[in-house]
C-alpha positions in Angstrom: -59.9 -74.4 1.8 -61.9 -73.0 4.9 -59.8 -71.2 7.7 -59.1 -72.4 10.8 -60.4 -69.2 12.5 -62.7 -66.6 10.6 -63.7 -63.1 12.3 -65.2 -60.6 10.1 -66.5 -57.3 11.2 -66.5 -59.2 15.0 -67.2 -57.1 18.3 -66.4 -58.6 21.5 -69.4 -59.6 23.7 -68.9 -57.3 26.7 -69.7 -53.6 25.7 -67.4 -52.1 28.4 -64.6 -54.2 27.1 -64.4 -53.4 23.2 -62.0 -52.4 21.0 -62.2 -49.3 18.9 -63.4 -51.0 15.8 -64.6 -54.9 15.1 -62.3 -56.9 14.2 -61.7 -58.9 10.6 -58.8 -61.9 11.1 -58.4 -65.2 9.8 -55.9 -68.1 10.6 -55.5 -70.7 8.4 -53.4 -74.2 8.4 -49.8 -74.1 8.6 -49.7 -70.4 10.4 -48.6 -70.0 13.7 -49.0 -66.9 15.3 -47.5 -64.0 18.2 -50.1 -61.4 19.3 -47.8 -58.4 20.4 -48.8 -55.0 21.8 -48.2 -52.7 24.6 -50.2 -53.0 28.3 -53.6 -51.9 27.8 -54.0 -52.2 23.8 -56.1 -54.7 24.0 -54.6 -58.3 23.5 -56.5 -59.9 25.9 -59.9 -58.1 24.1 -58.9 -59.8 20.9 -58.1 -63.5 22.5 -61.4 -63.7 24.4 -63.0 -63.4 20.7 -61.5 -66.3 19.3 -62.6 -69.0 21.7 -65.4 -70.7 20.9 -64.1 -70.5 16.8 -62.6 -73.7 16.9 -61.0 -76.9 19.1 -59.2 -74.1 21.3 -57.3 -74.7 24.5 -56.1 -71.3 26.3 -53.4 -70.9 28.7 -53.2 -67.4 30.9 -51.5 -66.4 33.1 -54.0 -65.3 35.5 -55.0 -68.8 35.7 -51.9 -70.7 36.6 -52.8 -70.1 40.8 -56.2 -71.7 40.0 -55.1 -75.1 40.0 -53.8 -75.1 43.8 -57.9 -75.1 44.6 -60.7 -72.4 45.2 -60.3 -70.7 48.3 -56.6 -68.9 47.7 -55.0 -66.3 49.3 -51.3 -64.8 49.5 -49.7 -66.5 52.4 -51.5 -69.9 51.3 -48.5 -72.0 50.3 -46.5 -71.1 53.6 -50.2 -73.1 55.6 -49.5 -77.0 55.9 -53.5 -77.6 56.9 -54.4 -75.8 53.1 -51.8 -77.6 51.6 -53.0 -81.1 53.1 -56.6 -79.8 51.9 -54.8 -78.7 48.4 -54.6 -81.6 45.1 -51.8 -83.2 44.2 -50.0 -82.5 40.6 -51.0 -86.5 40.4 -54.8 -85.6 40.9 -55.2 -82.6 38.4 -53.2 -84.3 35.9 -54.9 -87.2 36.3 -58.3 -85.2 35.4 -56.8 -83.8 32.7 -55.7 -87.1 31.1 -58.2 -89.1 32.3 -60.8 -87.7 29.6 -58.4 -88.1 26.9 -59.9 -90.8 24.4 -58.6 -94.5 25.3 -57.1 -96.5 23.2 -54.9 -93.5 21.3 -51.4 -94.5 21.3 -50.2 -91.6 19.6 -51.8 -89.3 22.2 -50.3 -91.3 25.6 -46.8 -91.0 23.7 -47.6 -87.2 23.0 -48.9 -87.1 26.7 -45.9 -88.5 27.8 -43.3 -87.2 25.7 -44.7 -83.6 27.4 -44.4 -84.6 30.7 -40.5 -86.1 30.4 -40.0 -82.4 28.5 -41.6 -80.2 31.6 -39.4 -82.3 34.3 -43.0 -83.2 35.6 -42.3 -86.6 37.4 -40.4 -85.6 39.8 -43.4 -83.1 41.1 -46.5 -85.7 40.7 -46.9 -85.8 44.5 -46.5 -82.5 45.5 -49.2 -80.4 46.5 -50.1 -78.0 43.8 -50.4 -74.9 46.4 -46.5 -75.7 47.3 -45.5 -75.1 43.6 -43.3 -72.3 42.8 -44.9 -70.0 40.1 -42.7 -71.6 37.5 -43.6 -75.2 38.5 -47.4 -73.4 38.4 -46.4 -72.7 34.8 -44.9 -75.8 33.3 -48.5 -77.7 35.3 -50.6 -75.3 33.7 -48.9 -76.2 29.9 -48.7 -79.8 30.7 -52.4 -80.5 31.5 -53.2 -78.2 28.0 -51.5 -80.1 26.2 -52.7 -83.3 27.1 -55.8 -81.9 25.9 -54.7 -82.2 22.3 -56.2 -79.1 21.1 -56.3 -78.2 17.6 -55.3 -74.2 18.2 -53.5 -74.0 21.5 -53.4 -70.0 22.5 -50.5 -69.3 25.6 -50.4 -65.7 27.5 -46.7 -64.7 27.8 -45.4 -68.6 27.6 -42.4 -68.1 29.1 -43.3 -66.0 32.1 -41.7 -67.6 35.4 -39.7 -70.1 33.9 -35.8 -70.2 34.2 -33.4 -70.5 31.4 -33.8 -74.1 31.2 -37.1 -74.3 31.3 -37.5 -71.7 28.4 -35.1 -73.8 26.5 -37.2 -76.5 26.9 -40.7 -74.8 26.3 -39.1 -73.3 23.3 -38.1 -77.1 22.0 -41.3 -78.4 22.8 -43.6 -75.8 21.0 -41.1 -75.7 18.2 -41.9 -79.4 18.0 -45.3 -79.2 18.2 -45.4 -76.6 15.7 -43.6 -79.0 13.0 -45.4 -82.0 14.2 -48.6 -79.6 12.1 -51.5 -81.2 14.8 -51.8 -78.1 16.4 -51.6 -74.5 15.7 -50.1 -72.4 18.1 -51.2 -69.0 19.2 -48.5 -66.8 21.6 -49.3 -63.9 23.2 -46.4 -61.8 24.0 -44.9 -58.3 25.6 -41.6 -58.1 23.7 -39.8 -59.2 20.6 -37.4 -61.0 21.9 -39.9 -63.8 23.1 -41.3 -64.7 19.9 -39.8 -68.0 18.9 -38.5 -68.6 15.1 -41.6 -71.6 14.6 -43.7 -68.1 14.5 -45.0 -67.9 10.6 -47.0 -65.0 11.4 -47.8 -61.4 13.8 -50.6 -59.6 14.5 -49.8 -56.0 16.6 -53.1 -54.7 19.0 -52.3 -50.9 19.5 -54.6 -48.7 20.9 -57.5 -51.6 21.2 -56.9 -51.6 17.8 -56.3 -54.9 15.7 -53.1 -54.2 13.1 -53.3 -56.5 10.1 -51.3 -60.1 10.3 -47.7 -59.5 8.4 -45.5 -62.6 8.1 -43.1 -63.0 10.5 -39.9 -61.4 8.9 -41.6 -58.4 7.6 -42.1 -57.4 11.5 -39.0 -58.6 12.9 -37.5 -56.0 10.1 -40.0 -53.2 10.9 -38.7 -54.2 14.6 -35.0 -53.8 14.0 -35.7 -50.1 12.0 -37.5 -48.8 15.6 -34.9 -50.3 17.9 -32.5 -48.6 16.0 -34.9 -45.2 15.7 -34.8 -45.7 19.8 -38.9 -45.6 19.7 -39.4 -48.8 22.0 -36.8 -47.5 25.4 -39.2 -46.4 28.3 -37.4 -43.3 29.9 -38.2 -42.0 33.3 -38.6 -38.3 32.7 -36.1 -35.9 34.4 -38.9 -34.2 36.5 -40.0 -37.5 37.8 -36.3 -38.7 38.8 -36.2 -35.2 41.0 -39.5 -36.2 42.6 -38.5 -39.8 43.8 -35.3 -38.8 45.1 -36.8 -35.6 46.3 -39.4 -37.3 48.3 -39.6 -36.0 52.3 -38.1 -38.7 54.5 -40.5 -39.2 57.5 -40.9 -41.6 60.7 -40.6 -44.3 58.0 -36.8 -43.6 57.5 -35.6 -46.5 59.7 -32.2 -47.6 59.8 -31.4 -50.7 60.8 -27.7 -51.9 60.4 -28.4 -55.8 59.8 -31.9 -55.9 57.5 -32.2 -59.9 57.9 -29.4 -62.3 59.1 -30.5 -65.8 58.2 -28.4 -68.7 60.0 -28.3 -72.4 59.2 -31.9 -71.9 57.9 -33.5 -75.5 56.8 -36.8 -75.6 55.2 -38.6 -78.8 54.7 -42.4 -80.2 53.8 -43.0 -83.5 53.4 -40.3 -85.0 52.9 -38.8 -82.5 50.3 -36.0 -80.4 51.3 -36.2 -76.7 50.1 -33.7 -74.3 52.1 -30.5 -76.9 53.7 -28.4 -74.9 55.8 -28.7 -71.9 54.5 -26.4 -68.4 55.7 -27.6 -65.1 54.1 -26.6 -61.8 55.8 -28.2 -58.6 53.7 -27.1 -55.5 55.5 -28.4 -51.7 55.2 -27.8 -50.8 51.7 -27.3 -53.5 49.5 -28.9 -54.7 46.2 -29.4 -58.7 45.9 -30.0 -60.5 42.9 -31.6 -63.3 44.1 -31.3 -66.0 41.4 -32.1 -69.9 41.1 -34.0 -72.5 38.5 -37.9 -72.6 39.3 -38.7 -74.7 42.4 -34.9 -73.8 44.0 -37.1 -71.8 47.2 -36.1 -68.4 45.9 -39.8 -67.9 47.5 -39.5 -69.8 50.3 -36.8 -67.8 51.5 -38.3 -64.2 50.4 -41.3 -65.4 52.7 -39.6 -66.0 55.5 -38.3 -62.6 55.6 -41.3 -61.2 54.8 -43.2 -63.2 57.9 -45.2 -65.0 55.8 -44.0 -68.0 56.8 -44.7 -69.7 60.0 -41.7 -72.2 59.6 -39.6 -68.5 60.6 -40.1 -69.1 64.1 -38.3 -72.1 64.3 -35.8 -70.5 62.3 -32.6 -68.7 63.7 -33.4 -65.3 62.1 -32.7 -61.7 62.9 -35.0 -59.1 61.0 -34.4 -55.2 61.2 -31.9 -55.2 63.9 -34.2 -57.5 66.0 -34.3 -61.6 66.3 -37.3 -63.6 65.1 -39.8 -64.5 67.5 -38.9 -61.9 70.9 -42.2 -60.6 70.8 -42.3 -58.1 67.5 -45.7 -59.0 65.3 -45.5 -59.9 61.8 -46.9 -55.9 61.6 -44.1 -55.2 63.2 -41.8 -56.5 60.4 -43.9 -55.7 57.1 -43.5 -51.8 58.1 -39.9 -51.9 56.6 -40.6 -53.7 53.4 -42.4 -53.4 50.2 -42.7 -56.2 48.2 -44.5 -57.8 45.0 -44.7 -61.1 43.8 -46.4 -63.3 41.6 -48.5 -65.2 43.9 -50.2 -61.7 45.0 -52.0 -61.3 41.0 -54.1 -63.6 41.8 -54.8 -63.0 45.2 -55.4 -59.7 44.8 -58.2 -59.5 41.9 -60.8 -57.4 44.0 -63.0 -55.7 42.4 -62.2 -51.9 43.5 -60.9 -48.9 42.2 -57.1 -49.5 40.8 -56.1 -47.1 43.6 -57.7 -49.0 46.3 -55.2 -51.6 45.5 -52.2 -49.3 45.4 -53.3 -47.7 48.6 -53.5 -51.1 50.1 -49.5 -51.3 50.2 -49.8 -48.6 53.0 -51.4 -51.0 55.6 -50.4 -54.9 53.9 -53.3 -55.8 52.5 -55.1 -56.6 49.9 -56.7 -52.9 49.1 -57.6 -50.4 51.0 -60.3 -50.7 54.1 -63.3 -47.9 54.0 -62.5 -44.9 52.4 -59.1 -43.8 52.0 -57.4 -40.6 52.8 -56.9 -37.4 51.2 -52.9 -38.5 52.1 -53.4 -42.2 51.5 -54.6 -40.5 48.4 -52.2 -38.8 47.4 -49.6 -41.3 47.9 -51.2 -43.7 46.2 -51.6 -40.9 43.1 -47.7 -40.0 43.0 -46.9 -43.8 42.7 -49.3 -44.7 39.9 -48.2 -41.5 37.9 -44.7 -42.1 38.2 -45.5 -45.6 36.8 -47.1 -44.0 34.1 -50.6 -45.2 35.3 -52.1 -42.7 37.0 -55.1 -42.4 34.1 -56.1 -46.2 35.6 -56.5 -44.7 39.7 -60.3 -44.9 39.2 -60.4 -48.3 36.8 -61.8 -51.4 38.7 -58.8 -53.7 39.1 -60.4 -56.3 37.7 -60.8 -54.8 34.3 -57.3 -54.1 33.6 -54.8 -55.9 32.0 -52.2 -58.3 33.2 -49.7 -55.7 32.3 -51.8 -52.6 33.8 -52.7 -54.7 37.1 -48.8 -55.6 37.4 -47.7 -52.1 37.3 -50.7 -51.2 40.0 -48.9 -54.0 42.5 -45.7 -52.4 41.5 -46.9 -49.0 42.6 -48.3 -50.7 45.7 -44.6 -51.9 47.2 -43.1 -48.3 47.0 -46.5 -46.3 48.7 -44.8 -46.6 52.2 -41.1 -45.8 51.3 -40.2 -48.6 52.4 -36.4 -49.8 53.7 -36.2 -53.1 51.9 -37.9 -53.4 48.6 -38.3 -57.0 47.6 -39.3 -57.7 44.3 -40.3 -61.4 43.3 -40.4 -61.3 38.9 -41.1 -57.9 39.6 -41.4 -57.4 35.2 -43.9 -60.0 34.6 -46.1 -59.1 31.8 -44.4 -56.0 31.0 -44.1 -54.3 27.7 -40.5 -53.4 26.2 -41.5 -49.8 27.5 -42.4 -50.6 30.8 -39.9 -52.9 31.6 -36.9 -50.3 31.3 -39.0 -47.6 32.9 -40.0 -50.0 35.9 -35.8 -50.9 35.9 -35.3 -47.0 36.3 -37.7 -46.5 38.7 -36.3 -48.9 40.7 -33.2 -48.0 40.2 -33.7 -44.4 41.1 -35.5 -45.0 44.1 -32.8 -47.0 45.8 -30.5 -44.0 45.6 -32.3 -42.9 48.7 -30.8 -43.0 51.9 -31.2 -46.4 54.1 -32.8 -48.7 50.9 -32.0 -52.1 50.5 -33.4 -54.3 47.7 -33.8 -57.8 47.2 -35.2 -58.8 43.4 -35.5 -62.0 42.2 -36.0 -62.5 37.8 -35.2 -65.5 35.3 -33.9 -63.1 33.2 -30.1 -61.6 33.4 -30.9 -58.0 31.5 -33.9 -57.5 33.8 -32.1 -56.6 36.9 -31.3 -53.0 37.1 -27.5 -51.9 37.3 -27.2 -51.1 40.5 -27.2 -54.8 41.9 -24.0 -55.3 43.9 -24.9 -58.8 45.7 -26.4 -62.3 44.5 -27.2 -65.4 45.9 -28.3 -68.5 43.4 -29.9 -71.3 44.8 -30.1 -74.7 43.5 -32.9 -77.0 43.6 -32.7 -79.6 46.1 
């Protein structure tokens, strides 16, 4: 019986992006497998080399933003003339499906079957570039699996997806999985996200590939290092001094109200995402920001954040100082720091890993000319504290998903900002950088005059210190 997928002694293609030795792997029928690793190890190395093995359909990540058309950029879904210019959920589905093989019943049930799991009717006539992250997600999926792939390979499945929607991917891919017409592939951060269906793991350390165990034998291995306390990220004692030790300069503002958002209603088309909405967030507070996926958690972040042009119409106070008498969105990006999920894509130039952290210091996408010794230095004591300081001189590009998160990370604390607003702000993280991202953020909002505003899917990502939340429903 011939496998499924066959490397042996297989180096990847690029020579600057290798691992350390070549690779021997095989997958045969029946197995169903979780790539796991820290950032950086080289997961992504090892995927690239099994397309083209087999019938393969993969799903990253990175890609999900590509389906809302070309030309994107971070403020994009807030435009109305990009998103008349943007396809329809109808018209990219319909591409997808439209080359499927007429005549199959079984594949229209499959097809169909998908999209009543995914909840995708209700978004067939929405713009794609008006789709939350999550929406993005369950899009991406749906038009893969209509594809009808024999292996079917997902980055991080379950990234930007509420509970429900993780329910329901893990339901789906669990029945896909026991249906035996395709073989699933998972490529994960932590343990906890790798579903029971999985027969089989394969750990990439230190762009090294770690033999395939069966499933059990890893999640025991697993529970022995928990319990060992190998897998907690700490932030170092010298590291805590030097956040809360930092010099406070003419950035230390203070305003008393940080936004004030009154009967705020937020429409396009004729779908309603923000009705009536009242949210006062005053000098000091932590929000949890919470809500299924399409609910306008970033709808409302953007309006704050004057991304939005809908804010002028809007009866908003920012900062002390009411929306729309005469301040510049400048103006208002000053006070914050922020990262989102929309800003991966968006911000894949090809410069220097600092270039993008340095960026944060002026909003946008990297830095402009050559930066300065200070913007330097800045940039340096942010990357090191998030334990990437190693990547400053790494084109962007070539990082990880994980890596390049942690470098947009770095980028909303460079200006010390007063609010800190964090959109998924652990995306893609390993179990190690996860809780030392948490304490980072943590420790930093024990400065004087920070306010924070994070939004997650997932209850044990928000640090402690939350003291507020607001949980929108979908409308």
């Amino acid at each position: 019986m011939g496998h499924l997928i066959e490397l042996r002694d297989r180096t990847a293609p690029n020579p600057y992006r290798r691992l350390r030795e070549p690779v021997n792997f095989t997958l045969d029928k029946g197995e169903h497998l979780a790539v796991i690793g820290p950032n950086g190890a080289g997961k992504s190395i090892f995927i690239d080399m099994l397309s083209g093995s087999a019938d393969i359909r993969q799903i990253k990540f990175r890609d999900a933003f590509s389906l809302t058309g070309s030309a994107f950029y971070h403020q994009q879904r807030w435009n109305s003339q990009d998103a008349d210019s943007a396809p329809s959920v109808r018209e990219v589905l319909d591409r997808t499906c439209g080359s499927l093989p007429g005549g199959n019943a079984g594949k229209a049930d499959m097809t169909e079957h998908i999209f009543r799991l995914l909840e995708i009717g209700p978004m067939l006539d929405s713009k794609t570039v008006m789709l939350s992250s999550g929406e993005l997600r369950k899009l991406q999926l749906a038009a893969a699996l209509a594809s009808c792939p024999e292996i079917l390979i997902i980055d991080n499945p379950y990234i930007g997806l509420d509970v429900s929607a993780r329910q329901t991917m893990d339901s789906m891919l669990s029945d896909l999985a026991a249906d035996g017409h395709v073989r699933i592939i998972l490529v994960v951060n932590k343990t906890g996200d790798i579903p029971p269906f999985i027969t089989h793991v394969l750990t990439v350390n230190d762009m090294a590939v770690g033999r395939k165990v069966p499933a059990p034998e890893f999640r025991a291995a697993e529970k022995e290092s928990v319990r060992s306390g190998k897998a907690a990220g700490r932030l170092s004692p010298g590291k805590r001094r030097a956040i809360l030790e930092l010099p406070y300069s003419g950035h230390d503002y203070n305003a008393s109200v940080v936004a004030d958002l009154r009967n705020v209603s937020i429409r396009y088309g004729g779908r309603t995402i923000l009705d009536s909405l009242d949210w006062k967030i005053l000098n000091g507070e932590k929000w949890a920001l919470c809500g299924e996926n399409g609910s306008g958690k970033s709808t409302l972040l953007s309006l704050i954040c004057a991304d939005n042009p809908q804010s002028y119409a809007c009866d908003i106070t920012l900062f002390d100082r009411k929306r729309g008498s005469g301040e510049s969105i400048w103006d208002i990006k000053r006070h914050i720091g922020y990262a989102s999920p929309e800003m991966y894509r968006a911000f894949l130039l090809h410069m220097p890993a600092i270039g993008i952290v340095a960026g944060g210091l002026s909003d946008t996408a990297g830095i402009c000319g050559k930066p300065t010794e200070e913007q330097l230095a800045i940039s340096s004591f942010w990357m090191d504290i998030f334990g990437i300081g190693q990547l400053r001189n790494r084109f962007f590009t070539d990082l990880s998903s994980g890596e390049q998160h942690l470098c947009l990370l770095a980028r909303a604390f460079v200006k010390d900002p007063e609010l800190l607003i964090l959109d998924e702000p652990l995306h893609c993280l390993d179990d190690r950088n996860r809780e030392l991202a948490k304490e980072i953020i943590a420790t930093f909002c024990l400065r004087r005059n920070k306010t924070l505003i994070m939004v997650s899917h997932y209850e044990e990502n928000f640090p402690d210190i939350m003291d507020h939340r607001l949980t929108l429903s979908r409308h």
